[in-house]
C-alpha positions as CSV (number, residue, x, y, z in Angstrom):
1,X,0.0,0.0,0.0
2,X,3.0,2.2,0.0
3,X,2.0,4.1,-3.2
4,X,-1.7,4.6,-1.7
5,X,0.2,5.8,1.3
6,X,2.3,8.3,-0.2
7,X,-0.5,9.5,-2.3
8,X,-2.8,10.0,0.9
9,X,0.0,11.7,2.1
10,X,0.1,14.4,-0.9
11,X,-3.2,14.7,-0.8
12,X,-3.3,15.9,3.0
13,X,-0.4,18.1,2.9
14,X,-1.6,19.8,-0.7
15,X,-4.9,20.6,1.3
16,X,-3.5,22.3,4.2
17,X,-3.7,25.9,2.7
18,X,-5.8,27.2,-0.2
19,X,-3.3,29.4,-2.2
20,X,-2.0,29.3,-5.4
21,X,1.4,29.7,-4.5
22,X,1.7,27.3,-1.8
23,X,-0.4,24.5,-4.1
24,X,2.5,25.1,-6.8
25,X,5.3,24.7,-3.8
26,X,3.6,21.2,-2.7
27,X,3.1,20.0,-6.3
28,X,7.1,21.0,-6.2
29,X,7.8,18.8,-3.4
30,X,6.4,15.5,-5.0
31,X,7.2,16.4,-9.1
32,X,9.5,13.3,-8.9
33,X,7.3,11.2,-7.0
34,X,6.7,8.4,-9.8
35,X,3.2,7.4,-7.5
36,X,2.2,10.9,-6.9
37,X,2.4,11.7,-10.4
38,X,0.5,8.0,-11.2
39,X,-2.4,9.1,-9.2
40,X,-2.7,12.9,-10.5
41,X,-2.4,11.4,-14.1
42,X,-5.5,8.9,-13.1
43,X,-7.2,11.8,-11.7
44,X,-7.0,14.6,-14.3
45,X,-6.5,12.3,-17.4
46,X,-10.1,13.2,-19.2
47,X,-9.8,10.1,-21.4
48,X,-9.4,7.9,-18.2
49,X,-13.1,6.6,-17.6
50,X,-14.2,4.6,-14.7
51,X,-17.7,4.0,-15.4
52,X,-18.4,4.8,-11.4
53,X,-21.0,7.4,-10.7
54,X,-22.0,8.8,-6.7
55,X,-25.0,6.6,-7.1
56,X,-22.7,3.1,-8.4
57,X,-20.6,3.9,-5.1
58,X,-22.9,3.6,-3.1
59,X,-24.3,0.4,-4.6
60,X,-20.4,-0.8,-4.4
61,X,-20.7,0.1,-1.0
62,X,-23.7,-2.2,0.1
63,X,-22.5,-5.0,-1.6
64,X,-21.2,-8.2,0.2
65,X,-19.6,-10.8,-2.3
66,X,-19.9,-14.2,-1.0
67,X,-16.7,-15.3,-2.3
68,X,-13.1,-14.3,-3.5
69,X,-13.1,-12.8,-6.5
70,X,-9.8,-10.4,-6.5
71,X,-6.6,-12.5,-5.9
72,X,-4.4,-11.6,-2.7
73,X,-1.5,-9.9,-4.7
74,X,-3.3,-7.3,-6.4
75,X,-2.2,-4.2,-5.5
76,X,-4.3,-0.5,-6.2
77,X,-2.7,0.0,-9.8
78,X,-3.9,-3.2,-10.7
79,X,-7.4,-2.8,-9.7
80,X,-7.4,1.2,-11.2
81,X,-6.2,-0.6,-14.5
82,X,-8.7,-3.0,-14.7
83,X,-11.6,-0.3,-13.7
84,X,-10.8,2.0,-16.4
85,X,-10.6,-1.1,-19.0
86,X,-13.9,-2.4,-18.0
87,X,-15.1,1.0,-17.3
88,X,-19.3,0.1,-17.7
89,X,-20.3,0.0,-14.3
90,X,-21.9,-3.2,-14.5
91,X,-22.5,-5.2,-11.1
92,X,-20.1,-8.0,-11.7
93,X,-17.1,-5.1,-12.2
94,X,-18.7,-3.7,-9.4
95,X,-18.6,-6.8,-6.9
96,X,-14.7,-6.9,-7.8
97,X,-14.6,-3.8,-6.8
98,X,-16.1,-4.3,-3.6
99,X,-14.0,-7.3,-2.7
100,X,-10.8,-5.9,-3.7
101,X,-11.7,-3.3,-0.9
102,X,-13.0,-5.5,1.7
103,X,-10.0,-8.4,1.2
104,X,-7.1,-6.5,-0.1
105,X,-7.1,-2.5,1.0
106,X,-6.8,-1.4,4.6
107,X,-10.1,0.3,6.0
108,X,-8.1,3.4,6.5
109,X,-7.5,3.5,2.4
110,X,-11.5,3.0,1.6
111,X,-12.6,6.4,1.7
112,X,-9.4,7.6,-0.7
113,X,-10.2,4.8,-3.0
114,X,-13.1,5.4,-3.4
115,X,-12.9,9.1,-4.2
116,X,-10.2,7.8,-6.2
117,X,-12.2,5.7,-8.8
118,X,-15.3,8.2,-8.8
119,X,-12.3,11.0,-9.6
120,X,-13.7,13.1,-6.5
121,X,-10.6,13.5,-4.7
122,X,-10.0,17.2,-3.7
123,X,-6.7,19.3,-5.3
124,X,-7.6,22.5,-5.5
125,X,-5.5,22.6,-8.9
126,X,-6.1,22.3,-12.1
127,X,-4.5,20.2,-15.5
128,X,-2.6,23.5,-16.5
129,X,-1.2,24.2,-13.1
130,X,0.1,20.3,-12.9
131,X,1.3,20.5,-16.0
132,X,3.3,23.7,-15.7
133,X,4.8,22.2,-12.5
134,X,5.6,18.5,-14.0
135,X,5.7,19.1,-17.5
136,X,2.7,17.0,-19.7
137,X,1.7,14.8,-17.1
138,X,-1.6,15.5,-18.0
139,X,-2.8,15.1,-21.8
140,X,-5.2,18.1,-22.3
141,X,-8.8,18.1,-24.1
142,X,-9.0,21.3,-26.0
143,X,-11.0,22.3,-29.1
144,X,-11.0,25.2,-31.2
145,X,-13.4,28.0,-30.5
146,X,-14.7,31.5,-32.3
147,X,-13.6,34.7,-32.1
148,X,-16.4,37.1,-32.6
149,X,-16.3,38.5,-36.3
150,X,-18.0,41.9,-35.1
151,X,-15.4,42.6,-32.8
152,X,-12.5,42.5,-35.4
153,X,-14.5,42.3,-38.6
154,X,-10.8,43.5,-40.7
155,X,-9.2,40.0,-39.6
156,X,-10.7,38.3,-42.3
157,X,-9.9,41.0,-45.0
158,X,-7.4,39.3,-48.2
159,X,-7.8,35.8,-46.7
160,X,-9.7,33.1,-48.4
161,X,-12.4,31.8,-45.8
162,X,-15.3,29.2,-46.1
163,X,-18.9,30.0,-44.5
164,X,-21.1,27.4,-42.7
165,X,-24.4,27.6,-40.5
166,X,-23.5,28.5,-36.6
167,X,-25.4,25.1,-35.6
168,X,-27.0,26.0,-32.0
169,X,-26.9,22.1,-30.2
170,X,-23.9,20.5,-27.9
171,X,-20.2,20.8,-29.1
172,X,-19.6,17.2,-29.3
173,X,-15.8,15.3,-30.6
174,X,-15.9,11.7,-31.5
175,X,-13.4,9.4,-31.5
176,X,-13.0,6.1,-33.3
177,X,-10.0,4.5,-32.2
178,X,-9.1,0.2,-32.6
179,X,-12.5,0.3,-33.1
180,X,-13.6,1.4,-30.1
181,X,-15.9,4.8,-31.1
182,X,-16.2,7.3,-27.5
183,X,-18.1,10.7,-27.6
184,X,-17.0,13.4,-25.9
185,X,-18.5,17.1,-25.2
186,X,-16.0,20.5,-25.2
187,X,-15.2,20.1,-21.6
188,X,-13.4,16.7,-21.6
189,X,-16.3,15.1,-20.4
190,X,-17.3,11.4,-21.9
191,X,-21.3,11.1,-23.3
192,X,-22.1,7.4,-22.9
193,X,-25.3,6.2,-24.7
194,X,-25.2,7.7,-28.0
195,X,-26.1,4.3,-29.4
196,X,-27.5,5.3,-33.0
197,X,-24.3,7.5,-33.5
198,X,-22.4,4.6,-32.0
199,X,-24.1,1.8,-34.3
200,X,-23.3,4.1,-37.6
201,X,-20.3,5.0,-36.8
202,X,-18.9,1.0,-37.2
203,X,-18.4,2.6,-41.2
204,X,-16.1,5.2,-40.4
205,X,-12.4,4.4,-41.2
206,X,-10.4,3.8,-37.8
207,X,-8.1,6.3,-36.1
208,X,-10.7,9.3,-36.6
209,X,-11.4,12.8,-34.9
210,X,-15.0,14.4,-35.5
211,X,-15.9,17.2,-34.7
212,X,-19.3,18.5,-34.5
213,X,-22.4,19.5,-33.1
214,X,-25.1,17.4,-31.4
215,X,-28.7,18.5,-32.8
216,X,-32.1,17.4,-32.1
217,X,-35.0,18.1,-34.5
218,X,-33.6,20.4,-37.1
219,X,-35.7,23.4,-37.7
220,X,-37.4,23.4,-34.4
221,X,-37.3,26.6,-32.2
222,X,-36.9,24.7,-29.3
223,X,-34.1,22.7,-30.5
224,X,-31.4,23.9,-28.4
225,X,-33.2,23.1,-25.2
226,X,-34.7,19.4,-27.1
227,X,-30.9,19.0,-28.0
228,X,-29.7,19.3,-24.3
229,X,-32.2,17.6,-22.5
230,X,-31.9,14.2,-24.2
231,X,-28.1,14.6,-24.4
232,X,-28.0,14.9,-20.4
233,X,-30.5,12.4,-20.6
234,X,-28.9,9.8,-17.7
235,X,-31.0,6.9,-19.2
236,X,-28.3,4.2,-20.6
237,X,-29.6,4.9,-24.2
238,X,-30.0,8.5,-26.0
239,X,-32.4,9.0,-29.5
240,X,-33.3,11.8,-31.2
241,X,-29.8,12.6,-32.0
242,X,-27.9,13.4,-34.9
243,X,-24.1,14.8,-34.9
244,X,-23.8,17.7,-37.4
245,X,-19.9,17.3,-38.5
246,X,-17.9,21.0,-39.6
247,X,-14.3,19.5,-39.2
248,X,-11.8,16.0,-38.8
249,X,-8.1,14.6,-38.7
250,X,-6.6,11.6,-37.0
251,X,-7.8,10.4,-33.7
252,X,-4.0,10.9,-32.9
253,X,-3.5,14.6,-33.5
254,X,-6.5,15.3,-31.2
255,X,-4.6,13.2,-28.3
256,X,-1.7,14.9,-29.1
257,X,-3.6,18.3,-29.7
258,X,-1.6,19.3,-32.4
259,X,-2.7,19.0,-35.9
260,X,-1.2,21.3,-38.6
261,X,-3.1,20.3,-41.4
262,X,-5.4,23.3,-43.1
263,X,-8.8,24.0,-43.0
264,X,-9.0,23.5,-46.3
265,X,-7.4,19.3,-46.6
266,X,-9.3,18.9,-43.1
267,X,-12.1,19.3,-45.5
268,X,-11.1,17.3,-48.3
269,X,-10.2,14.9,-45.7
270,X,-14.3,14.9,-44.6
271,X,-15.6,15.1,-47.8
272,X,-13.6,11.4,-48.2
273,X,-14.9,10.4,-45.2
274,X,-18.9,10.9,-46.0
275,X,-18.8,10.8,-49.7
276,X,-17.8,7.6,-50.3
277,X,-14.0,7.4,-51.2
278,X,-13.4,4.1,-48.5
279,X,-16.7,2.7,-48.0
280,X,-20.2,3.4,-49.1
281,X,-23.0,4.4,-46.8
282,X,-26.0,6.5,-46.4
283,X,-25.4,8.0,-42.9
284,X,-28.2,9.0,-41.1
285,X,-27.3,10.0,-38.0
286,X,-23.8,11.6,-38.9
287,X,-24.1,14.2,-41.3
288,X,-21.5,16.8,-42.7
289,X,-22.0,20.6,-43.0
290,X,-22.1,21.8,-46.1
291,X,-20.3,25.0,-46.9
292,X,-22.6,27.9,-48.2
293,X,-19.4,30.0,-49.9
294,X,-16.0,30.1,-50.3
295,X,-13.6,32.7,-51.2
296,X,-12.7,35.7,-50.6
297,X,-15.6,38.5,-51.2
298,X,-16.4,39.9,-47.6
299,X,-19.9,40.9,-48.6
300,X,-21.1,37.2,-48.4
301,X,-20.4,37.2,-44.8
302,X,-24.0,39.6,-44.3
303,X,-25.6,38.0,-47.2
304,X,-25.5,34.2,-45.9
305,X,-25.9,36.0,-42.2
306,X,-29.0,37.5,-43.8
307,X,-30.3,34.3,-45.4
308,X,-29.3,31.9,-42.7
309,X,-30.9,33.8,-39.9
310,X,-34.1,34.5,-41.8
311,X,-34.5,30.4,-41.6
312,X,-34.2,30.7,-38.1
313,X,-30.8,29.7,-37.9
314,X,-28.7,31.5,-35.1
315,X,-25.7,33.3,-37.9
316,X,-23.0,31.8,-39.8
317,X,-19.1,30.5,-39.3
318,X,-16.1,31.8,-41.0
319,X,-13.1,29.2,-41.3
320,X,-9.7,30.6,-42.9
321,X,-8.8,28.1,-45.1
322,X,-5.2,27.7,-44.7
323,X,-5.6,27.8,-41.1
324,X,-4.6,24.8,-38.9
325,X,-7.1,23.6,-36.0
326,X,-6.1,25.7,-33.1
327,X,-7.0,23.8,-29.6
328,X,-7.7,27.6,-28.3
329,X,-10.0,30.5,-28.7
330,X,-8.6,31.7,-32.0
331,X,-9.0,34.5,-35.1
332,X,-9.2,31.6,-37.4
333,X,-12.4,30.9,-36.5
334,X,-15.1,33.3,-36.4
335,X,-18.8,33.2,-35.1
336,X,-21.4,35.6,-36.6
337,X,-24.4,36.2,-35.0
338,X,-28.2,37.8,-35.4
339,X,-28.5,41.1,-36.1
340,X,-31.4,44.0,-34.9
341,X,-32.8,47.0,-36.9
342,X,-33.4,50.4,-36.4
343,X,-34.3,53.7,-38.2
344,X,-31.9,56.7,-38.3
345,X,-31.8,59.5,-39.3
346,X,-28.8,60.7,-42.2
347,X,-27.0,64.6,-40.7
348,X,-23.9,64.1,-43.1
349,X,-21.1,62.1,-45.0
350,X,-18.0,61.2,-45.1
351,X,-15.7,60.7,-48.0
352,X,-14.3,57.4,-48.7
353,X,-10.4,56.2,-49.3
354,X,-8.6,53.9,-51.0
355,X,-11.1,52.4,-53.3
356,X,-13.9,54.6,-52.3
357,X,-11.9,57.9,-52.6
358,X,-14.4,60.5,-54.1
359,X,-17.3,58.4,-53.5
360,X,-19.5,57.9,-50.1
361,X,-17.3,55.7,-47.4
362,X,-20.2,56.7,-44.9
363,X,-23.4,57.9,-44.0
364,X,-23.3,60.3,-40.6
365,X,-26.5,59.5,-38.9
366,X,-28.2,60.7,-35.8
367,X,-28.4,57.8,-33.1
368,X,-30.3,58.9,-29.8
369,X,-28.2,61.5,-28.6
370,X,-25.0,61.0,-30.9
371,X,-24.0,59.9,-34.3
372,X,-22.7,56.9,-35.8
373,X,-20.7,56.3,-39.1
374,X,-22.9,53.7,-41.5
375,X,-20.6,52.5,-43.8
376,X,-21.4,48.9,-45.0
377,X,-24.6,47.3,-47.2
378,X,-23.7,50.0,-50.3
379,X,-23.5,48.8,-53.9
380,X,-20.5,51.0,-55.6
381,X,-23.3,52.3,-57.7
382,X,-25.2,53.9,-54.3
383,X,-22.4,54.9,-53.4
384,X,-22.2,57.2,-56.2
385,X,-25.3,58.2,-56.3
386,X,-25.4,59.5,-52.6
387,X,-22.3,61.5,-52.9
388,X,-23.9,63.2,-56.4
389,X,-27.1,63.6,-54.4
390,X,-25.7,64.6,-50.7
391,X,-28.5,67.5,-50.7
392,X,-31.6,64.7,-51.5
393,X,-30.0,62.3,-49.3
394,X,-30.0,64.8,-46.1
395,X,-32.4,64.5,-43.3
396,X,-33.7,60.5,-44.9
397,X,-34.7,58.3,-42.4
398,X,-32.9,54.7,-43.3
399,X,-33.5,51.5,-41.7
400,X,-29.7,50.1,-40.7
401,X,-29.3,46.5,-39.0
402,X,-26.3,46.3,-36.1
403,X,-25.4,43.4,-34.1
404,X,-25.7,45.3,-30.8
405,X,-25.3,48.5,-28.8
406,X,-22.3,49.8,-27.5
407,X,-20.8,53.1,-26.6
408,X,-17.7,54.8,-27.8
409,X,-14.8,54.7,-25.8
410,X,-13.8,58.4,-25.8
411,X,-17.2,60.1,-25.5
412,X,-19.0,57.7,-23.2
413,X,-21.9,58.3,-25.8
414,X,-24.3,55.5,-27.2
415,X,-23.1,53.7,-30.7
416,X,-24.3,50.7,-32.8
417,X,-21.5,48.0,-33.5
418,X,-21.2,47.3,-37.4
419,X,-24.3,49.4,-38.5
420,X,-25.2,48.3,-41.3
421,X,-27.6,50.2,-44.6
422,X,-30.5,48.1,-45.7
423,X,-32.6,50.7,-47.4
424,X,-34.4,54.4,-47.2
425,X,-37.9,54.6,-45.4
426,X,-39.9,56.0,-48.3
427,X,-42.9,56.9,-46.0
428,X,-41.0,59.5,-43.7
């Protein structure tokens, strides 16, 4: 029981104080400890999976086998390995369990490994703070997420980028690994009973990474909500679910979180994978975005926002295409929401530059108590027609969409964040 020992030992002295700094000194201490490190990689490993939830503990608990099942010379690693191998949950794992405990483990142990196989022992650290003490210990779980576009709209400007739908269900990665096929959600955290998803996904080619969304009843306004409550569902078997799929590599680069391919071969690499180039089959529950443009023109960005949103959807995605899949937050991928109307009123313009020089760049408009600059939703043509026309243009009442109010930093005063034109109010 020494490594048990040592680890209960760790565990008591790491808990002693509550700060940061004295957490990082005690995870010091014990960076060479070889069982230390074992049980913190048990712990914090997200693909480690014990199958044992509060309410199969305390099932293990009440259990009394009426004969040996665990041999004498098992020791705790043993029993951890053969938990997170035949990691279901199932009574007969569970009476081993129980009589590993009883026969083998001192009763002082019990409570520890117990916490220990339902992964409820208390640090007070997390993955990143272990792993910047004792270098990858822990393998991460990361997947890329969206900048906003509104807040940096320029970012995209000269790239080559694809749009998609911004699908509003459950992030969800799969994995298909020796044939064994594991769904995860953003967090790390394993989603056991997908069984439609699991059954179809026997067709996929081995060593593969999807990522997607989970999605109930497309089209539905309440889908978001239908989506999560039978994902959480805590029956052993979840329907009603489909996995919408925007991006893939190799099972192996997501372990390793590093993949360097582009967006672009990640989706030549999908379109393989559903179209037909290894297998043929007419997936039902797996089914791949389609991209609605890509290139280069900016302007489609609003349009498909326009278009998508008007079918309910929630806005659009940008990809850049020869972007590799960040494991972060990241510019390379951007989310573009809904956006609202209003009616303002036009008090003056502003000269454009570069390739608007001597022609509109914006419209000055009256907003509440303050102006804002529309310059966006013009054809060249309106453009020149405005600036000929500054005198009839004066003093119209337009209708401009924006994604939200905000205020300017140096006045204080009320703006709209990317105000966009849609058109003149003939009536006013």
């Amino acid at each position: 029981m020494k490594t048990l020992a040592e680890f209960k030992q760790f565990i008591e002295e790491i808990n002693l104080e509550n700060g940061r700094n004295y957490k990082i000194s005690v995870l010091e201490k014990y960076k060479d400890n070889d069982n230390v490190k074992y049980y913190l990689h048990y712990l914090l490993n997200p693909y480690i999976v014990t199958g044992i939830s509060e309410k199969k503990l305390q099932k293990l608990k009440s259990m009394k086998p009426d004969h040996a099942i665990v041999l004498e010379t098992a020791t705790v690693k043993d029993m951890l390995k053969y938990i997170s191998i035949y990691n279901t949950g199932a009574d007969n794992y569970l009476e081993t369990m129980k009589d590993f405990t009883d026969r083998v483990l001192p009763e002082e142990y019990h409570d520890l490994f117990y916490k220990i196989i339902t992964k409820n022992v208390i640090l007070g650290v997390d993955t990143k703070t272990v792993n910047k003490v004792m270098p990858n210990l822990i393998p991460t779980f990361n997947v890329m997420l969206a900048n906003k576009y509104f807040d940096k709209p320029e970012i995209i400007e000269g790239k080559e980028f694809a749009i998609t739908t911004k699908i509003d269900g459950m992030r969800c990665i799969m994995l298909k690994e020796s044939g064994n096929v594991t769904f995860w959600s953003r967090q790390g955290q394993k989603i056991d009973g997908l069984v439609d998803l699991e059954e179809e996904a026997k067709y996929f080619p081995d060593n593969l990474c999807l990522d997607g969304e989970l999605i109930a009843d497309v089209g539905n306004p309440d889908t978001y909500k239908d989506t999560m409550k039978r994902a959480r569902n805590k029956d052993a078997e979840k329907h009603g679910l489909k996995m919408m799929v925007f991006d893939c590599m190799s099972a192996e680069e997501f372990r390793n979180q590093h993949a360097n391919n582009a967006y672009h071969k990640r989706r030549d690499l999908l379109d393989c994978v559903f179209n037909g180039t290894w297998f043929i089959h007419d997936f039902k529950y797996f089914e791949k975005l389609p991209i609605l443009y890509q290139g280069t023109d900016t302007s489609k960005i609003i349009e498909l926002l326009e278009e998508q949103t008007s079918k309910g959807e929630e806005g659009v995605m940008i990809n850049v295409c020869d972007a590799p899949y960040d494991f972060k937050r990241t510019n390379n991928l951007l989310k573009v929401k809904k956006f609202q109307d209003t009616e303002v009123k036009v008090v003056g313009f502003q000269e454009g530059t570069n390739k608007y020089a001597g022609t509109l760049g914006a419209l000055v408009c009256e907003y509440k108590y303050s102006t804002v600059d529309v310059g966006s939703g013009f054809s060249d043509a309106l453009r020149d027609e405005i600036w000929a026309n500054k005198d009839a243009w004066l003093g119209k009442i337009i209708t401009v969409k924006y994604f939200e109010e905000t205020y300017n930093s140096a006045t204080g005063l009320p703006s709209l964040r990317f105000p966009v034109f849609i058109r003149v109010r003939e009536d006013a």
